[in-house]
Chimera marker file (.cmm) of the C-alpha trace (Angstrom):
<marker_set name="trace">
<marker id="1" x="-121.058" y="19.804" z="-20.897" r="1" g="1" b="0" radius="0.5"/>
<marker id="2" x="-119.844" y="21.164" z="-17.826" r="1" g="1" b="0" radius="0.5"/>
<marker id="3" x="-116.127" y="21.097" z="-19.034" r="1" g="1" b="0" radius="0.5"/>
<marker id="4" x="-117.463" y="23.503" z="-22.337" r="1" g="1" b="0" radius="0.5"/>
<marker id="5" x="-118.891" y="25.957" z="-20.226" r="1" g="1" b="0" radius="0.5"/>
<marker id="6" x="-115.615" y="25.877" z="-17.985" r="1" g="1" b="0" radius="0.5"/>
<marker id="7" x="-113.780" y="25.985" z="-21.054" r="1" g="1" b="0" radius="0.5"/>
<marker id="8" x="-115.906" y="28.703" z="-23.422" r="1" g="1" b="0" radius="0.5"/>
<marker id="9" x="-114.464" y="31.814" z="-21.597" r="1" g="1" b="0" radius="0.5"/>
<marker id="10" x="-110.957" y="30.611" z="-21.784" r="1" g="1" b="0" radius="0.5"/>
<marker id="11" x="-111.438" y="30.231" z="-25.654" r="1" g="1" b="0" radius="0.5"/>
<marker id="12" x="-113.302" y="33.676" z="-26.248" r="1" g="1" b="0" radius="0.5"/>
<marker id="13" x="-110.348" y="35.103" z="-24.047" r="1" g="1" b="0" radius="0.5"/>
<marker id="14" x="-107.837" y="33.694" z="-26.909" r="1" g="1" b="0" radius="0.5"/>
<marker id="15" x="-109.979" y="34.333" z="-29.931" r="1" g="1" b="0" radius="0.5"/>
<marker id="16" x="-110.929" y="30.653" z="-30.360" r="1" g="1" b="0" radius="0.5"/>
<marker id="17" x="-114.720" y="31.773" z="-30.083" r="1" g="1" b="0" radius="0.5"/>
<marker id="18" x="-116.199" y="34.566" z="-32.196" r="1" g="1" b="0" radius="0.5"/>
<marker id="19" x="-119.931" y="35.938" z="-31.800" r="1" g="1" b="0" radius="0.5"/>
<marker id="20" x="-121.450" y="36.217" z="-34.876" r="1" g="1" b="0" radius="0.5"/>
<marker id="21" x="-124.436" y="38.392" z="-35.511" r="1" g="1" b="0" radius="0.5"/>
<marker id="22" x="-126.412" y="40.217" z="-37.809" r="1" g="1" b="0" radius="0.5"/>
<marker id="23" x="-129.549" y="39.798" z="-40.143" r="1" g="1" b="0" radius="0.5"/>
<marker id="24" x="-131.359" y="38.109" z="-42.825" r="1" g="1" b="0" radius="0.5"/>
<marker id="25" x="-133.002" y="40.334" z="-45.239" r="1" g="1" b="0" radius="0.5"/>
<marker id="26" x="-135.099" y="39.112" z="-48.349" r="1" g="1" b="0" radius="0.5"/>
<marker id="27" x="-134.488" y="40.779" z="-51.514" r="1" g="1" b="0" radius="0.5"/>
<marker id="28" x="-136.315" y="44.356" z="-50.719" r="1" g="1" b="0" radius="0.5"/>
<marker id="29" x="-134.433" y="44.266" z="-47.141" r="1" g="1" b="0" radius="0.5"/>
<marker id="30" x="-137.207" y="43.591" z="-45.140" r="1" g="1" b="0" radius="0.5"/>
<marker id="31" x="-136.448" y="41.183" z="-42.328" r="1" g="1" b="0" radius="0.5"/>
<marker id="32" x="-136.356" y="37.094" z="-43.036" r="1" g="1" b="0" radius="0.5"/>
<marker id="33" x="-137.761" y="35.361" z="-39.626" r="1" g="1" b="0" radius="0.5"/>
<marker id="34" x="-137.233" y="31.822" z="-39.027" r="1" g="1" b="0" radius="0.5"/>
<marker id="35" x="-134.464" y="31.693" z="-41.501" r="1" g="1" b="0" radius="0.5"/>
<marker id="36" x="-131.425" y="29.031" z="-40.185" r="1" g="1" b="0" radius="0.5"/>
<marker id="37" x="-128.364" y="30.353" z="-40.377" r="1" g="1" b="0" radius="0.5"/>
<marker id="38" x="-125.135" y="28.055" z="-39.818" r="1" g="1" b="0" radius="0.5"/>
<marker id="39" x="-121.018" y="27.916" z="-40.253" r="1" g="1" b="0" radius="0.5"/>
<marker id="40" x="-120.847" y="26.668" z="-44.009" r="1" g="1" b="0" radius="0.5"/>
<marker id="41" x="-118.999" y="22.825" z="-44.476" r="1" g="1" b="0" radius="0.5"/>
<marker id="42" x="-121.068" y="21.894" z="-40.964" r="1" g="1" b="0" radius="0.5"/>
<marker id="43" x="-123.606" y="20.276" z="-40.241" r="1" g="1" b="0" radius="0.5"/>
<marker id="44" x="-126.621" y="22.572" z="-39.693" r="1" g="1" b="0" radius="0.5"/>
<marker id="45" x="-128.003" y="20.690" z="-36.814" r="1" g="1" b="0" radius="0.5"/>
<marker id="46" x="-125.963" y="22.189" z="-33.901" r="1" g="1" b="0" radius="0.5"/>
<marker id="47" x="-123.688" y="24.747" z="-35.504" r="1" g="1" b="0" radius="0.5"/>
<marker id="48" x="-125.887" y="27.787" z="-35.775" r="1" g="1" b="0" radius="0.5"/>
<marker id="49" x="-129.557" y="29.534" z="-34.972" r="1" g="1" b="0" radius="0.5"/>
<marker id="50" x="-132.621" y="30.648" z="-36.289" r="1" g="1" b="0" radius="0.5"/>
<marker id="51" x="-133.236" y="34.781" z="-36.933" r="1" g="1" b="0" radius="0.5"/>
<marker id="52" x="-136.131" y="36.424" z="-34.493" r="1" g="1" b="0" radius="0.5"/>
<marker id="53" x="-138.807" y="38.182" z="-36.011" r="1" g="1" b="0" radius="0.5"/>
<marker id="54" x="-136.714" y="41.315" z="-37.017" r="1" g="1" b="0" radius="0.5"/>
<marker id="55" x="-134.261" y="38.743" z="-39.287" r="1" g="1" b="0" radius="0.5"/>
<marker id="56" x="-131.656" y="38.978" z="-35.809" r="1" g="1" b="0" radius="0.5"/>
<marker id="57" x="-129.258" y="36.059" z="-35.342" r="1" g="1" b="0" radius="0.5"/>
<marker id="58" x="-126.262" y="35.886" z="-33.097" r="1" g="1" b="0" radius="0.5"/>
<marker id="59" x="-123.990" y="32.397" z="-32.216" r="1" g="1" b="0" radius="0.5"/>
<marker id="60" x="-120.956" y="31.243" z="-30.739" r="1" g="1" b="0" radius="0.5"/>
<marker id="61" x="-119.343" y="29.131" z="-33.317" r="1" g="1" b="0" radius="0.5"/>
<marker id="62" x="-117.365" y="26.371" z="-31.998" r="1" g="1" b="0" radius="0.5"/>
<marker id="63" x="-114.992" y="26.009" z="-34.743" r="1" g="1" b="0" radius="0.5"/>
<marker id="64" x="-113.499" y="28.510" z="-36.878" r="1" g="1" b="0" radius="0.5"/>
<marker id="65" x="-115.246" y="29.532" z="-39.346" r="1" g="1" b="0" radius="0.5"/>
<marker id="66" x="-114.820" y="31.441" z="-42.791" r="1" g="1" b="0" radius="0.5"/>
<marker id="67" x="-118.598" y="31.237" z="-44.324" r="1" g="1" b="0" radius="0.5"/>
<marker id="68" x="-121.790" y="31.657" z="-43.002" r="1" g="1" b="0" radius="0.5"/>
<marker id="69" x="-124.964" y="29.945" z="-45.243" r="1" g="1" b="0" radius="0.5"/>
<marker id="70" x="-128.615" y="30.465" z="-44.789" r="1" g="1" b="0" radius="0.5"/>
<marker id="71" x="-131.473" y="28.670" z="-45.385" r="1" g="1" b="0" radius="0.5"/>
<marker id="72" x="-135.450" y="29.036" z="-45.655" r="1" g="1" b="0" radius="0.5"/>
<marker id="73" x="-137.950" y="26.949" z="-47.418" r="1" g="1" b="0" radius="0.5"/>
<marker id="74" x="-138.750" y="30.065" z="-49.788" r="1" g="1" b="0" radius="0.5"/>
<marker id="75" x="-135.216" y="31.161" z="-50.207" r="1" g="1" b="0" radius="0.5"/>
<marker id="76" x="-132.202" y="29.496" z="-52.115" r="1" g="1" b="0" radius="0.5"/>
<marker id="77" x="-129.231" y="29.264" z="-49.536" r="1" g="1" b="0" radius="0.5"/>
<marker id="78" x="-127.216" y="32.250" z="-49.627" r="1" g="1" b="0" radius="0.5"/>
<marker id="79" x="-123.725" y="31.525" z="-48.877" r="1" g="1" b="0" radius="0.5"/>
<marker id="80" x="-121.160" y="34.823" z="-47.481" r="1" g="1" b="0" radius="0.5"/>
<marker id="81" x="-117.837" y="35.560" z="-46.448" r="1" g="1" b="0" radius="0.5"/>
<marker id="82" x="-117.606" y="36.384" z="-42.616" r="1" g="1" b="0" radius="0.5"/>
<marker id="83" x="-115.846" y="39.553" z="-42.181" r="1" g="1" b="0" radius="0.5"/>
<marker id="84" x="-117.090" y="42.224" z="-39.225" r="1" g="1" b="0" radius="0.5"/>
<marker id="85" x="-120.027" y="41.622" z="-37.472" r="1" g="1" b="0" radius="0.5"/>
<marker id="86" x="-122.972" y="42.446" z="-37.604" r="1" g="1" b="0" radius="0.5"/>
<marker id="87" x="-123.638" y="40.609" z="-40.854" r="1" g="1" b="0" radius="0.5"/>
<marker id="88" x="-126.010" y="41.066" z="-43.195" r="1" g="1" b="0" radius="0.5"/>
<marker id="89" x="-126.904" y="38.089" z="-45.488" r="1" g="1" b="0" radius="0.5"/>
<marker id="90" x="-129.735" y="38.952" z="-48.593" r="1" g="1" b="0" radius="0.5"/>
<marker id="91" x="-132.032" y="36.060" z="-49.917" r="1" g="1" b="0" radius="0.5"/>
<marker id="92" x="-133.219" y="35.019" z="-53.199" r="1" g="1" b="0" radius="0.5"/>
<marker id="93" x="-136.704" y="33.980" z="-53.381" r="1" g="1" b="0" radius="0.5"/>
<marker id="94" x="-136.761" y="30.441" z="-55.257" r="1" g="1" b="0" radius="0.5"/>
<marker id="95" x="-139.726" y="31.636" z="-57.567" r="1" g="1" b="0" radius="0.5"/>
<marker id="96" x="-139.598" y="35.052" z="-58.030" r="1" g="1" b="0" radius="0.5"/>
<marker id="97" x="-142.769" y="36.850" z="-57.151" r="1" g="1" b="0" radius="0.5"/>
<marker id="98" x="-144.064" y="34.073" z="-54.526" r="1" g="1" b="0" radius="0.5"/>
<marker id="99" x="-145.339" y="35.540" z="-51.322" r="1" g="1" b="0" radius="0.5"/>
<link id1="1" id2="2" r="1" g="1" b="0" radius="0.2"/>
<link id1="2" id2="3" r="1" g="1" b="0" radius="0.2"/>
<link id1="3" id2="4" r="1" g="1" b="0" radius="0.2"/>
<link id1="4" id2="5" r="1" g="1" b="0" radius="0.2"/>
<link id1="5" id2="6" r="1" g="1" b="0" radius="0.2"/>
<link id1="6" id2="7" r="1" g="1" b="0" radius="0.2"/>
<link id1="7" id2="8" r="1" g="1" b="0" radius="0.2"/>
<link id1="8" id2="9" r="1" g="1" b="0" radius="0.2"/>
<link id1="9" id2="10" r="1" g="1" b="0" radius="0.2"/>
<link id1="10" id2="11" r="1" g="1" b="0" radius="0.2"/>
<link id1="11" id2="12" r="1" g="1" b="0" radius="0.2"/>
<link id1="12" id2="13" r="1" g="1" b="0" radius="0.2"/>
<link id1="13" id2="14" r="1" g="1" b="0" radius="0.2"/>
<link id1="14" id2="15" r="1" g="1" b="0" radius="0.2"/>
<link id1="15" id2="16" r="1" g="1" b="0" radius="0.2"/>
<link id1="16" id2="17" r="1" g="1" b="0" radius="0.2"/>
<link id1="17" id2="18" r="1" g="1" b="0" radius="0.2"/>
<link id1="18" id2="19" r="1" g="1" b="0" radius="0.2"/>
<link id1="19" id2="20" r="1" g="1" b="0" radius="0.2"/>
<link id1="20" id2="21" r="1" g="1" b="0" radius="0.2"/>
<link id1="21" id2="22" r="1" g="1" b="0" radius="0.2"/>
<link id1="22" id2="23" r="1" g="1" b="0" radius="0.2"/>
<link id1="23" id2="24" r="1" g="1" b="0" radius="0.2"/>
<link id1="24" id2="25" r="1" g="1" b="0" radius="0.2"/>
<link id1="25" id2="26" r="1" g="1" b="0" radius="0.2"/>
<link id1="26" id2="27" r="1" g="1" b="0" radius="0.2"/>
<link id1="27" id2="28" r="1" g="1" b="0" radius="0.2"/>
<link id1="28" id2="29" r="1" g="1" b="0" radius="0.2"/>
<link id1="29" id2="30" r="1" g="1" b="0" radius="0.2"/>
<link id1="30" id2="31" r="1" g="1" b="0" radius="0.2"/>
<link id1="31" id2="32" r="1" g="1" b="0" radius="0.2"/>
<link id1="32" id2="33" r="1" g="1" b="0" radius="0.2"/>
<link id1="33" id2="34" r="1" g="1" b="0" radius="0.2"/>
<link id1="34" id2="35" r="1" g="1" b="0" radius="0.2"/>
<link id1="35" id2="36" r="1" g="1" b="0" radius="0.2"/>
<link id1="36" id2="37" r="1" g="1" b="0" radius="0.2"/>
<link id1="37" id2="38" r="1" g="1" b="0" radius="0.2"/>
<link id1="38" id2="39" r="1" g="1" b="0" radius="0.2"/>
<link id1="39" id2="40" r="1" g="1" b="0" radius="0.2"/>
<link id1="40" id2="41" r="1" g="1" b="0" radius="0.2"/>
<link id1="41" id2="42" r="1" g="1" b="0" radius="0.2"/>
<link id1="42" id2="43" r="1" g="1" b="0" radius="0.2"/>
<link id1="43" id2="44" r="1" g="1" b="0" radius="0.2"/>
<link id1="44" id2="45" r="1" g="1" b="0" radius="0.2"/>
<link id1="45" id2="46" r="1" g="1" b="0" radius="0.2"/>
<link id1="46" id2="47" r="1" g="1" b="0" radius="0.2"/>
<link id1="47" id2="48" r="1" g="1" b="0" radius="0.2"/>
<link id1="48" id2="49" r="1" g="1" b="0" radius="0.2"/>
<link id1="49" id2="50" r="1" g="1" b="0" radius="0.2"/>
<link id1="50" id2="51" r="1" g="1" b="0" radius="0.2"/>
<link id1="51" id2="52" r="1" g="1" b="0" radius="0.2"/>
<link id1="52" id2="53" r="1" g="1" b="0" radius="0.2"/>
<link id1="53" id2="54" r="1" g="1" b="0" radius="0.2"/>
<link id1="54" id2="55" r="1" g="1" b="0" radius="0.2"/>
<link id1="55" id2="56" r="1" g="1" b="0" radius="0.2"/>
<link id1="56" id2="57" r="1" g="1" b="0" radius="0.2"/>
<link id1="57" id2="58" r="1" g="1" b="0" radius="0.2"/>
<link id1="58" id2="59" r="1" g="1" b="0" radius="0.2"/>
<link id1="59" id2="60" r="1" g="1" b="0" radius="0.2"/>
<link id1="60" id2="61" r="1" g="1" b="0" radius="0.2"/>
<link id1="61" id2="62" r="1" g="1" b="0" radius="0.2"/>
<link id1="62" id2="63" r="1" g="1" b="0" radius="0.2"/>
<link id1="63" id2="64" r="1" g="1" b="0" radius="0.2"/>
<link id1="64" id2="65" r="1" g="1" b="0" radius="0.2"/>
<link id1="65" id2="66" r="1" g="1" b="0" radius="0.2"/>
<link id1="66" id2="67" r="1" g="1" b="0" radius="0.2"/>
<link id1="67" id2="68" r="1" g="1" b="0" radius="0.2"/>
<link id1="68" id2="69" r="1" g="1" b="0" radius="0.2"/>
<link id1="69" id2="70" r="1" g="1" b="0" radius="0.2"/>
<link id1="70" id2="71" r="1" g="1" b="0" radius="0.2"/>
<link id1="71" id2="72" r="1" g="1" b="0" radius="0.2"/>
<link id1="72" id2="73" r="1" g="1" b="0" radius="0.2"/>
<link id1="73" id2="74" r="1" g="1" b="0" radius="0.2"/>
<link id1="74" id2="75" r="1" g="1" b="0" radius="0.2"/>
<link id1="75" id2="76" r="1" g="1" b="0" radius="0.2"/>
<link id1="76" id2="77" r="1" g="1" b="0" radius="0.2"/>
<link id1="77" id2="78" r="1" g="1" b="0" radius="0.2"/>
<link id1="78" id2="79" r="1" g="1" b="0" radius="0.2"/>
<link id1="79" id2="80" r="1" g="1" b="0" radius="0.2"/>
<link id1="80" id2="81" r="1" g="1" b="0" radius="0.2"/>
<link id1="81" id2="82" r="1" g="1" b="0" radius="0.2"/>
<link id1="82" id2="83" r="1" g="1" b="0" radius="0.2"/>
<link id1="83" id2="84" r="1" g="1" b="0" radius="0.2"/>
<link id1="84" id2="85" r="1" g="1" b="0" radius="0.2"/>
<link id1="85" id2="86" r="1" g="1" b="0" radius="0.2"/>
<link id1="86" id2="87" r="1" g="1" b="0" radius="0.2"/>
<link id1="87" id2="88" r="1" g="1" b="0" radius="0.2"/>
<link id1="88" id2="89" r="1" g="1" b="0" radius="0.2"/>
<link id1="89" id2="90" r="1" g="1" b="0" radius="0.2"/>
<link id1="90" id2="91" r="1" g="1" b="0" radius="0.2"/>
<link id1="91" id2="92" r="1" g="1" b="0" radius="0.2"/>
<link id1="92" id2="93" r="1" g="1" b="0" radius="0.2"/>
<link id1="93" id2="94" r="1" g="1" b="0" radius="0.2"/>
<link id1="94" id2="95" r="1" g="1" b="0" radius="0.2"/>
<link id1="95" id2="96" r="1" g="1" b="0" radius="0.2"/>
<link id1="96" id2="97" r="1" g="1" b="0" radius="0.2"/>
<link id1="97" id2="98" r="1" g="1" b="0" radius="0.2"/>
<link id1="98" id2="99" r="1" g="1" b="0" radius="0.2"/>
</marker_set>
């Protein structure tokens, strides 16, 4: 552990290590708490965060990454292309007009 936070500025320093941030927004573009959002192909456990209560998430990726996917228990998982951040993912409700 100690040799990753030794390491972690090295790799930011030589674009290794890329914050990601941004939001998860349902369908109207109100803000999705306690939605997980993780690097796509990974495992979830470990590879990403949940959102605050305004839909905020931010994470250091360890590996490179190309897709970010989200997840909630209403939701379907949206899947998107990371390009700039901050990034803004949009949900689908599973059953449309559930609350």
């Amino acid at each position: 552990m100690a040799y990753l936070a030794a390491s972690l500025p090295q790799a930011v320093f030589h674009g290794l290590v890329v914050l990601l941030q941004g939001y998860v927004l349902d369908k109207d573009g109100k803000p999705l708490p306690n939605t997980w959002v993780y690097v796509d192909g990974q495992s979830m456990m470990g590879t990403g965060t949940a959102t605050d209560s305004t839909g905020h998430f931010a994470f250091w990726p360890l590996r490179r990454a190309t897709m970010l996917a989200a997840t909630n228990h209403v939701y379907w998982v949206s899947k998107i292309p990371i390009t700039d951040t901050p990034i803004t993912i949009r949900m689908t409700p599973k059953i449309e007009g559930r609350k």
